[in-house]
C-alpha positions as CSV (number, residue, x, y, z in Angstrom):
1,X,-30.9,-1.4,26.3
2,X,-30.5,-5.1,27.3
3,X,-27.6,-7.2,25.2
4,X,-29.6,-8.5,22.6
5,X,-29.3,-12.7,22.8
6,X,-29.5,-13.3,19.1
7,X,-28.3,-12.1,15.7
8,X,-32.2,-11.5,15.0
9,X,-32.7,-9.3,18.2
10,X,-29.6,-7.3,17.6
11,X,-30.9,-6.9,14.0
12,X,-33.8,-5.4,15.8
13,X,-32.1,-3.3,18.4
14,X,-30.4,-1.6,15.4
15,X,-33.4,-1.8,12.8
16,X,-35.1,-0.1,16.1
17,X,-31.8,2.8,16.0
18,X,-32.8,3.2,12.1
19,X,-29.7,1.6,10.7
20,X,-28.9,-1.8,9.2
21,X,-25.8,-2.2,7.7
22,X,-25.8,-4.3,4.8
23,X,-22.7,-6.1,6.3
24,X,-24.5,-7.2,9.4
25,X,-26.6,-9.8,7.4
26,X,-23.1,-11.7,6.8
27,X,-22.2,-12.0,10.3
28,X,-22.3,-15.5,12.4
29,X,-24.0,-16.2,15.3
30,X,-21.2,-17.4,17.1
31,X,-18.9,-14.6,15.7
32,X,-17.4,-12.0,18.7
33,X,-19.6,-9.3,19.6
34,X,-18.7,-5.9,21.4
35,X,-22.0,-4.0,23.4
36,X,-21.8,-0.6,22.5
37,X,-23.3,0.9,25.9
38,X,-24.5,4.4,26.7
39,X,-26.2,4.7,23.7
40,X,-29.2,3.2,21.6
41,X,-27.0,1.5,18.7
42,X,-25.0,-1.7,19.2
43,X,-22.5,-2.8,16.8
44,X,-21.8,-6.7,15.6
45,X,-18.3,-7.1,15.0
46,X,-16.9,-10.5,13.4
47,X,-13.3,-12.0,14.1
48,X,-12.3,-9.7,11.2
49,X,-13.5,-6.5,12.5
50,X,-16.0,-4.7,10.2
51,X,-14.8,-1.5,11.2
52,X,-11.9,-0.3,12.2
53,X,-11.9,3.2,12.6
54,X,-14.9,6.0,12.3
55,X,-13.1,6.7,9.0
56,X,-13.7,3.4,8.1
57,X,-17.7,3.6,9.2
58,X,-17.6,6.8,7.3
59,X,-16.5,5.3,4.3
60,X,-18.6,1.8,4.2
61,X,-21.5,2.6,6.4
62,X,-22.3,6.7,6.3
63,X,-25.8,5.9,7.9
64,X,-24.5,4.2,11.0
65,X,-21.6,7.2,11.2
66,X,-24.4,9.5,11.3
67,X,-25.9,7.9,14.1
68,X,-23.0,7.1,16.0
69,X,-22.4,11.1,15.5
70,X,-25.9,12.0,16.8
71,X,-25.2,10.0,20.1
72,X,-22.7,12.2,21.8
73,X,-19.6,12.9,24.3
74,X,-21.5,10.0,26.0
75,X,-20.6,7.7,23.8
76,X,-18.0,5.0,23.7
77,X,-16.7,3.6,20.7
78,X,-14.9,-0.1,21.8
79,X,-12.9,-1.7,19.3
80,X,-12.2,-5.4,20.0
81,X,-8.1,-6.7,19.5
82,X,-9.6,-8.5,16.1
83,X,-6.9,-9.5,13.2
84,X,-8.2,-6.9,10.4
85,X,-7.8,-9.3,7.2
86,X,-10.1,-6.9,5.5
87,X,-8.0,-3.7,6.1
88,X,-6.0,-2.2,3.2
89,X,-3.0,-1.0,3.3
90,X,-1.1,0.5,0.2
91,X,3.4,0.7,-0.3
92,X,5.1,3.4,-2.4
93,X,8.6,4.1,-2.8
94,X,9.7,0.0,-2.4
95,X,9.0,-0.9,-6.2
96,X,9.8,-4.8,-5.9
97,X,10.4,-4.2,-10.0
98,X,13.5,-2.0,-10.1
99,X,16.2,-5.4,-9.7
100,X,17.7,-3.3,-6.6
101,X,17.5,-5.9,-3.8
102,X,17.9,-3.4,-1.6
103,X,14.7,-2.0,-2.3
104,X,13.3,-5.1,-3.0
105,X,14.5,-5.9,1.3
106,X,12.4,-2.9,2.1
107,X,9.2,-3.9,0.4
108,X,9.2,-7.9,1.5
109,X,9.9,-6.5,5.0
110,X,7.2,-4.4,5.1
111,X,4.4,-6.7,3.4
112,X,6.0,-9.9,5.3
113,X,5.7,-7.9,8.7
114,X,2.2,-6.6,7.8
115,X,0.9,-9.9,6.8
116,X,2.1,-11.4,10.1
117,X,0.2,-8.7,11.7
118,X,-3.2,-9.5,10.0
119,X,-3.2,-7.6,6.9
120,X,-4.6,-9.1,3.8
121,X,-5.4,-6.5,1.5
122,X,-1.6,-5.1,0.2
123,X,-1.6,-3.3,-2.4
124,X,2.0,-2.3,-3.8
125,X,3.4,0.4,-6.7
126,X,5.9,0.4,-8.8
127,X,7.1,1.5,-12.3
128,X,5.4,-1.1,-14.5
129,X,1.8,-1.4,-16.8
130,X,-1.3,-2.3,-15.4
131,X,-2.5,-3.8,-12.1
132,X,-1.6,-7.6,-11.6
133,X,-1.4,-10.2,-9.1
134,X,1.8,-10.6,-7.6
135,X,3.3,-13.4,-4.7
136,X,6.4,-13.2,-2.5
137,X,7.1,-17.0,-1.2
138,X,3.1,-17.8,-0.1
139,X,2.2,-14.0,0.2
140,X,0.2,-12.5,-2.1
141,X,-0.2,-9.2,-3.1
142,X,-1.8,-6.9,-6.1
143,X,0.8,-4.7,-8.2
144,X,0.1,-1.3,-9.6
145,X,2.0,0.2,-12.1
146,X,2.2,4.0,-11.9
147,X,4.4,6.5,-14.7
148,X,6.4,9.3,-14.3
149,X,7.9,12.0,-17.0
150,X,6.4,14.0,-19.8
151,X,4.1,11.5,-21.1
152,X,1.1,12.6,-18.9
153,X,-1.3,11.0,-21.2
154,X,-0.2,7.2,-19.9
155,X,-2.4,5.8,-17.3
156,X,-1.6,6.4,-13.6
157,X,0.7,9.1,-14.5
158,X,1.8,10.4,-11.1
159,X,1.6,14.2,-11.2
160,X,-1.6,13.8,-12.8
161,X,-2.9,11.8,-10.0
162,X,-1.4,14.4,-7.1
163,X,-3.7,17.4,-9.6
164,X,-6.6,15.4,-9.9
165,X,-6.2,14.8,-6.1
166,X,-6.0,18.1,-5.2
167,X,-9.2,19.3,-7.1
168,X,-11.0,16.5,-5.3
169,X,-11.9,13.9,-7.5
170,X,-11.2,10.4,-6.3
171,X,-12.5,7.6,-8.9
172,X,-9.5,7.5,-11.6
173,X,-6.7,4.9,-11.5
174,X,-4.2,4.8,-8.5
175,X,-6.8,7.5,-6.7
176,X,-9.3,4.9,-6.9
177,X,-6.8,2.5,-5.0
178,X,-5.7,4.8,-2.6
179,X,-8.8,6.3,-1.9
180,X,-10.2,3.5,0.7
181,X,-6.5,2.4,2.1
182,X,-6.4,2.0,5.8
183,X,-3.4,3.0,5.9
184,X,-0.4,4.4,3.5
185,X,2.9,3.2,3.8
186,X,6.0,5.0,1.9
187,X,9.7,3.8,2.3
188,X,11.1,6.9,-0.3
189,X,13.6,4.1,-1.4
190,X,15.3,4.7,1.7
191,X,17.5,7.2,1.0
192,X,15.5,9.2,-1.6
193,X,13.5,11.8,0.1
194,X,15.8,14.6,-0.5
195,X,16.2,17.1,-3.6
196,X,20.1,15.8,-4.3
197,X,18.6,14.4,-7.3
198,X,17.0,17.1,-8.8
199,X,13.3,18.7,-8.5
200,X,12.1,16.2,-11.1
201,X,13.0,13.6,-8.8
202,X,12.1,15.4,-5.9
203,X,8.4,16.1,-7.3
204,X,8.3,12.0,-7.8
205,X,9.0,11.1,-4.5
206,X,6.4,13.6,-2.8
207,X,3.8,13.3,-5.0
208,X,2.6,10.0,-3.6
209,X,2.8,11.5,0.5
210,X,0.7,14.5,-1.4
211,X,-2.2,12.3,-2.9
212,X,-2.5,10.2,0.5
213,X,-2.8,12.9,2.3
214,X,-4.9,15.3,0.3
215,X,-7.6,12.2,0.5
216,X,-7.7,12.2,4.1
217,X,-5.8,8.5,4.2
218,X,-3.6,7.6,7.2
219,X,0.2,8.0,6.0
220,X,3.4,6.7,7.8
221,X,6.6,7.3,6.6
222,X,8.5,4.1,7.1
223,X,12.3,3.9,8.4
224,X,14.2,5.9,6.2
225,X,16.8,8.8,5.2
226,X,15.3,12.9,5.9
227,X,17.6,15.0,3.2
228,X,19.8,16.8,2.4
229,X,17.5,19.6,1.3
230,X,19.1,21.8,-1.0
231,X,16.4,24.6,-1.6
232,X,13.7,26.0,0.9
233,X,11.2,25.4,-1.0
234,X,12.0,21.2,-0.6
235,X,12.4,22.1,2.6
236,X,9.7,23.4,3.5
237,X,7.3,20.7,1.6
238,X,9.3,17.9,3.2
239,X,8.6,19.3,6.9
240,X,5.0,19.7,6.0
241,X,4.4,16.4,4.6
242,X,6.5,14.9,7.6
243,X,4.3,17.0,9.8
244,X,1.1,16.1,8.6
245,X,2.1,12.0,8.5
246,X,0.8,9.7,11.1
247,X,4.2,8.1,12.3
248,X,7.5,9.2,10.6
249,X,10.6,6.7,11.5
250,X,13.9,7.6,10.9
251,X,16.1,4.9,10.1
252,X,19.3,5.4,12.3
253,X,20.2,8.5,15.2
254,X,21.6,10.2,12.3
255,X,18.9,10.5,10.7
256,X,16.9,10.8,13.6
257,X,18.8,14.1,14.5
258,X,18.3,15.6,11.1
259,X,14.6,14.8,11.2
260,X,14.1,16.8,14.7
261,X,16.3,19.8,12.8
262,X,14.2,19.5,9.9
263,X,11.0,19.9,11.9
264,X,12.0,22.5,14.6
265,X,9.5,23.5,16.7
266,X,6.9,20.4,15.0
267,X,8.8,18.1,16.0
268,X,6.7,15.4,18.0
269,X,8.4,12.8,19.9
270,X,5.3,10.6,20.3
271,X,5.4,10.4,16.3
272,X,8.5,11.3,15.0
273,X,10.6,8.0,15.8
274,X,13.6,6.7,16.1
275,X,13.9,3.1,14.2
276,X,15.4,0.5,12.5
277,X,15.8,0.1,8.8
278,X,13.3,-2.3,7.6
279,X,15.5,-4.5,6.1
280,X,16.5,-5.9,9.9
281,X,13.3,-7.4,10.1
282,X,13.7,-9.5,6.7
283,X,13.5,-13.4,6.4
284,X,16.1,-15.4,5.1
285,X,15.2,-18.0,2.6
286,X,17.2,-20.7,1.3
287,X,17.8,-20.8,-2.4
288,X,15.8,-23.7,-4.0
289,X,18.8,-24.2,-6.3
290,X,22.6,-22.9,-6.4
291,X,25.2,-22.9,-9.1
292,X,27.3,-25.9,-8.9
293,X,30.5,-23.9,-8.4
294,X,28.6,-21.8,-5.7
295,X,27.1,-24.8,-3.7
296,X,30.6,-26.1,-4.1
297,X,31.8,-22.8,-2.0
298,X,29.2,-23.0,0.5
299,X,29.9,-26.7,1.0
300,X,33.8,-26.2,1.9
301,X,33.0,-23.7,4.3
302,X,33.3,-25.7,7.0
303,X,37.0,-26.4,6.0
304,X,37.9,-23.3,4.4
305,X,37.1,-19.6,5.7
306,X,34.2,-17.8,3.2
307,X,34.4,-14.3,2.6
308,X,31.9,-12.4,1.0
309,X,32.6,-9.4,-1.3
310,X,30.1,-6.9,-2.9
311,X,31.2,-4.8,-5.1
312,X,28.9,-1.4,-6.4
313,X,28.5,-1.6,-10.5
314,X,27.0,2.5,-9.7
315,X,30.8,3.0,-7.9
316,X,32.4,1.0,-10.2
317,X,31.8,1.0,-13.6
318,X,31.9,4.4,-14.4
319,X,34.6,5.4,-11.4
320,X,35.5,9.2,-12.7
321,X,31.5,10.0,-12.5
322,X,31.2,8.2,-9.4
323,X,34.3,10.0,-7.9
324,X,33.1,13.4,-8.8
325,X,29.0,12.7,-8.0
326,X,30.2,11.2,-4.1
327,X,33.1,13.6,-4.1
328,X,35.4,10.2,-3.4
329,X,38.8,10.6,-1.7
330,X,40.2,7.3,-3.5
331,X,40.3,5.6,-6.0
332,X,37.7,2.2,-5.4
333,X,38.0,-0.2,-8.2
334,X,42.1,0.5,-7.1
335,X,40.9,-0.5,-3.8
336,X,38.9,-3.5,-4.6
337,X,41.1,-5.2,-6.5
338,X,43.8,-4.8,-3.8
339,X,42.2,-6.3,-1.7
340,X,40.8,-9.1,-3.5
341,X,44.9,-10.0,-4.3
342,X,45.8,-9.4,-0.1
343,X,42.7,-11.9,0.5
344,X,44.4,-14.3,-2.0
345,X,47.8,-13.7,-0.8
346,X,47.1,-13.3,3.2
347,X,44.2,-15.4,3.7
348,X,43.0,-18.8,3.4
349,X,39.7,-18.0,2.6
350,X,37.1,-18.8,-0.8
351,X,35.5,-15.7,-1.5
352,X,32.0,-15.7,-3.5
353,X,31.3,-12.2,-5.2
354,X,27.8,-11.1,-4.5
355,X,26.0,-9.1,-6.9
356,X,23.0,-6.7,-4.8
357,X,21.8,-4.9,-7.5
358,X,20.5,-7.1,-10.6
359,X,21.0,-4.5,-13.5
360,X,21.2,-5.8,-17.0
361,X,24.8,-6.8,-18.6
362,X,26.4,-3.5,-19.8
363,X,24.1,-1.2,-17.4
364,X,26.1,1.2,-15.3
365,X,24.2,0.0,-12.2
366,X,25.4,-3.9,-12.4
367,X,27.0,-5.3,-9.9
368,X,27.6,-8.3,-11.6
369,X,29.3,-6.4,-14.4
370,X,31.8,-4.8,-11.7
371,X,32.4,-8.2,-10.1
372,X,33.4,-10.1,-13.6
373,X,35.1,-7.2,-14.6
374,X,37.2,-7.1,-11.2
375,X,38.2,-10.5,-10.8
376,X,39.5,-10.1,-14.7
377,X,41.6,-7.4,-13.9
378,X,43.9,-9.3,-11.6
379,X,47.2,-9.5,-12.4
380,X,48.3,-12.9,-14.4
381,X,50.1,-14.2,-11.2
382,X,46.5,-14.6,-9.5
383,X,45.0,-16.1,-12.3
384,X,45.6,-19.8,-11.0
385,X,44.3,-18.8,-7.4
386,X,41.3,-16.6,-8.7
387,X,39.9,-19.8,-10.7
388,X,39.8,-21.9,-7.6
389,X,39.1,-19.7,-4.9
390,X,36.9,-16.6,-6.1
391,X,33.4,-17.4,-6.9
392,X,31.1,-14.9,-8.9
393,X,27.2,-15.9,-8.2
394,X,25.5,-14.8,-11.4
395,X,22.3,-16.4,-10.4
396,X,19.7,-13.1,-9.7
397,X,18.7,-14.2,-6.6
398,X,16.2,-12.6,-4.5
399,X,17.2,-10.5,-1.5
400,X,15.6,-13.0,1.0
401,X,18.2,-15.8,-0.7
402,X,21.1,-12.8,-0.9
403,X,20.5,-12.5,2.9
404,X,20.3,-16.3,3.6
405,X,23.8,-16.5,1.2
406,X,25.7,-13.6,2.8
407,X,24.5,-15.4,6.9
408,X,26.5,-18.0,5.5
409,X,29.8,-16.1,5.0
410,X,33.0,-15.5,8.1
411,X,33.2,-12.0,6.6
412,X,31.5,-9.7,4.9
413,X,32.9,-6.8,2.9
414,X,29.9,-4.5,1.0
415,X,29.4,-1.6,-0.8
416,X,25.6,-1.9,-1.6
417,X,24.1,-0.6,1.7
418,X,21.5,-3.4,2.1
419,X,23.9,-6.0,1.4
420,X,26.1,-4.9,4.5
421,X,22.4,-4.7,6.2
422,X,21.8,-8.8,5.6
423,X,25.5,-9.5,7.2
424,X,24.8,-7.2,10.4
425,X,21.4,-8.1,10.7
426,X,22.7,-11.8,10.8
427,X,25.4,-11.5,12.9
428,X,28.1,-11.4,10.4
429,X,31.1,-9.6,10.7
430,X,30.5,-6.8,7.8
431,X,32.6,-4.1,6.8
432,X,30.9,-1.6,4.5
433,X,32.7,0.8,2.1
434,X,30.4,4.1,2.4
435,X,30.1,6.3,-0.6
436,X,27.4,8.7,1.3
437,X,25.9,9.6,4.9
438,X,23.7,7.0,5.2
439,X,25.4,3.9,6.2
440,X,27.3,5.0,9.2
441,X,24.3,5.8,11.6
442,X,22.7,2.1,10.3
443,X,26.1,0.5,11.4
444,X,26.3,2.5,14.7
445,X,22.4,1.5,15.5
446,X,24.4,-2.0,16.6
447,X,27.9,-0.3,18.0
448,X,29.7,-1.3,15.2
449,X,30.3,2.0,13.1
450,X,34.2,1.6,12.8
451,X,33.2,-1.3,10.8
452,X,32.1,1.7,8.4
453,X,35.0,2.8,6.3
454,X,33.9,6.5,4.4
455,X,35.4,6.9,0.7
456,X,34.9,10.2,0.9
457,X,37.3,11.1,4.6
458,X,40.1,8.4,3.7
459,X,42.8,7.5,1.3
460,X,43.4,3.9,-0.6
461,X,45.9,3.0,1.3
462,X,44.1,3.7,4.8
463,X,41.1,2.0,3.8
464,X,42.8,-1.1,2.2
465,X,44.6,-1.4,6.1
466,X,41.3,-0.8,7.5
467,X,39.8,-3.3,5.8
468,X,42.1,-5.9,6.4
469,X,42.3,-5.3,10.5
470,X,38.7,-5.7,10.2
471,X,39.3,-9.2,8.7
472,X,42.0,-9.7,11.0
473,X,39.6,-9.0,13.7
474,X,36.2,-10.2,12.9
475,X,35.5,-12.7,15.9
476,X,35.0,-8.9,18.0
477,X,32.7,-7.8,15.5
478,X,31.2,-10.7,15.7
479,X,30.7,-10.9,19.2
480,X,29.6,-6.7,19.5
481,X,26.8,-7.9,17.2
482,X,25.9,-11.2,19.3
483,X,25.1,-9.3,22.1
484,X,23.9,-5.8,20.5
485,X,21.3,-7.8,18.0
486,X,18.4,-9.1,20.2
487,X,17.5,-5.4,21.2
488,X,17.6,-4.0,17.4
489,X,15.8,-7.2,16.3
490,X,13.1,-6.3,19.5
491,X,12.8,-2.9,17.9
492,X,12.2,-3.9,14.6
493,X,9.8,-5.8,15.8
494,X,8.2,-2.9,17.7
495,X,8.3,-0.4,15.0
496,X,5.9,-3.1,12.7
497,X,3.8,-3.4,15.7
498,X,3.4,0.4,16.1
499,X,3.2,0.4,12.3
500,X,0.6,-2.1,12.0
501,X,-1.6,-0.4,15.7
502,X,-1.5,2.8,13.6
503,X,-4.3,1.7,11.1
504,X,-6.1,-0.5,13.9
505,X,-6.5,2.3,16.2
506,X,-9.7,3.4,16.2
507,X,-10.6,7.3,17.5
508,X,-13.3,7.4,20.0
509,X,-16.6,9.0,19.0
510,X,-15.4,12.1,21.2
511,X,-12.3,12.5,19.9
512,X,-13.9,12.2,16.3
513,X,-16.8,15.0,16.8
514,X,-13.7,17.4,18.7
515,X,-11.9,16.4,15.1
């Protein structure tokens, strides 16, 4: 069949095929155009590609899928390197809602890096009512709030969706959202896909995996934490849902070992990666306005060392439950507030407290309760040196601002996981007190995991000299992460790219009909 010269003659060649998509009367003239040869159809694809899988065809077009179908092995499907705007592409288990900006870090990674990639069409859930229009700096995005619990009755109710899945139907609520995705993206939290937290917990975080793959969508399981799996049972639903997923990254070579033990024999190299944690990838973005006392800090930092300090409210504020849940070796509000008076007695330095997860005042979880309620337990002969050189921010900033803040400090010193994260990823010297696995193989992904200090493994006293050697010592840190950064900042940057390929690649008619 000749290459039709005109939008009317390929409206012909295909009216001739018995097809015309309704979509086809939209396209330009001048739009791109791929000839499908070898076979009696040919397909007009704009800038914004139509179509970008079979699935896709399937879904929006079934007449031209049937006739693609009816062509045969000799067919070809081509697929031209188009921006797809028009794709959709659906977050769970980064709930921008929850006020921990280390969740929050995961979720603007991954819609800033899709965006940058050409996706349009983000769809995001978390824990609220109703579906709304949401935006992140100039990216938009649509909200979905989905429930959990024993109130089934309540709309979106999670394990009602993963039944109503399983028998099949597709029109109700977050199904309905879900159900024409291009592509499924779940983060677990990070460090949630395990059954540590009990099965309740454990049903929530696999219930969303479940639904997008009972519908036949595309699922990737972004950069995160595999276990520990207490029972066989999560065990054995964790490796099948990791198993079944298009791409599953693990988030440090920790990790990354425990995800091929998980999956034995199904392990698959070519989709079961080693990454980054998303949270490398994040932008910085300066704060439109800044406490007068804080600005104040930041502006004597050229004359004046600035240290940051994090301090955990979920480690802190309720220390003998923290101690026994993490099985802690010493004792941390001790710790932190011995070190706060060696940085005041030792050290030059201001040092701003930074709050990473925004809890409300009196919530076990704030960080901004622990900080105010650290800096008043100093003993009286600090009192005149903790008014002029400890700052508390109490602004709730964002963690693109928290990143941009803590890029601006000599040291850093965290307990929040993600607020260690925005010092290494921006080459600041960053010593993080570890309550759990997880940090270590993050901080070893850029050779710098004896900047990790474990509550669990070490006593005050060691970890209060640790901590200060690091300080003493944070021009080597500094320079480890100078030259070890470009590489994990060019695999972050992969990973989204592999991320984003994963929903553009489109399966050849063969490969479809062998499917």
């Amino acid at each position: 069949m000749p290459e039709p010269e005109s939008k009317t003659e390929l409206q012909n060649a295909i009216l001739f095929a018995g097809i015309l998509p309704e979509s086809l009367a939209e396209c330009n003239q001048e739009s791109e155009r791929e000839t499908m040869t070898r076979a009696p159809i040919i397909l007009w694809l704009e800038k914004t590609i139509i179509f970008s899988s079979l699935q896709a065809i399937t879904r929006r077009e079934p007449a031209l899928a049937h006739a693609l179908l009816k062509c045969g092995p000799g067919f070809q499907f081509i697929r031209i390197n188009a921006v797809l705007e028009s794709s959709k592409v659906c977050l769970f288990g980064a709930s921008p809602s929850t006020g921990n900006q280390g969740v929050n870090a995961l979720c603007w990674s991954a819609l800033t890096g899709m965006a940058q990639r050409g996706y349009g069409d983000l769809h995001v859930f978390d824990y609220l009512q109703g579906s709304r229009q949401a935006r992140f700096s100039n990216l938009g995005y649509t909200l979905h709030g989905i429930t959990v619990g024993k109130r089934v009755w309540v709309g979106n109710h999670l394990g009602v969706a993963r039944l109503a899945a399983s028998v099949g139907l597709r029109r109700r609520g977050l199904l309905n959202i879900v159900s024409d995705a291009d592509l499924v993206l779940d983060a677990s939290g990070g460090d949630s896909f395990t059954d540590l937290y009990g099965a309740a917990r454990f049903r929530h975080i696999v219930a969303p995996k479940q639904i997008a793959l009972t519908m036949g969508r595309r699922l990737v399981l972004l950069p995160q934490t595999y276990g520990p799996f207490t029972s066989s049972l999560s065990r054995h639903t964790a490796r099948r849902l990791i198993d079944a997923s298009a791409l599953a990254y693990a988030r440090d070579p920790d990790s990354y070992n425990r995800l091929q033990d998980l999956l034995g024999d199904r392990f698959d190299p070519s989709r079961h990666r080693l990454g980054v944690d998303l949270a490398f990838g994040l932008p910085m973005r300066k704060p439109i306005s800044l406490a007068p006392e804080v600005a104040a800090a930041m502006a004597d930092r050229d004359q004046m060392p600035l240290i940051g300090l994090n301090v955990s409210g979920l480690v802190a504020n309720r220390p003998d439950q923290a101690a026994r849940r993490f099985g802690l070796n010493c004792g941390y509000r001790s710790l932190m507030r011995r070190l706060l008076m060696r940085l005041l007695d030792e050290t030059s330095a201001r040092v701003l407290m930074v709050p990473h997860v925004h809890a409300p005042r009196g919530h076990y979880e704030s960080d901004l309760d622990a900080a105010v309620t650290l800096v008043e337990s100093l003993p009286g002969q600090y009192a005149s040196a903790a008014r002029e050189r400890i700052t508390i921010l109490k602004e709730p900033l964002d963690a693109c601002e928290l990143k941009w803040l803590i890029a601006r400090c000599h040291w850093f010193c965290g307990t929040r996981m993600h607020s260690t994260i925005a010092g290494i990823s921006s080459g600041v010297p960053t010593a993080a007190l570890a309550y759990s696995l997880k940090t270590s193989g993050v901080f070893k992904t850029c050779e710098v995991g004896e900047s990790v200090i474990d509550l669990r493994r070490v006593h005050e006293d060691a970890a209060l000299e640790s901590l200060m050697h690091l300080w003493r010592h944070r021009t080597s840190t500094a320079s480890t992460l100078a030259g070890v950064l470009p590489g994990v900042r060019a695999l972050a940057a992969r990973q989204m790219d592999e991320i984003a390929d994963c929903a553009k690649q489109d399966w050849s008619i063969e490969g479809a009909v062998q499917c």
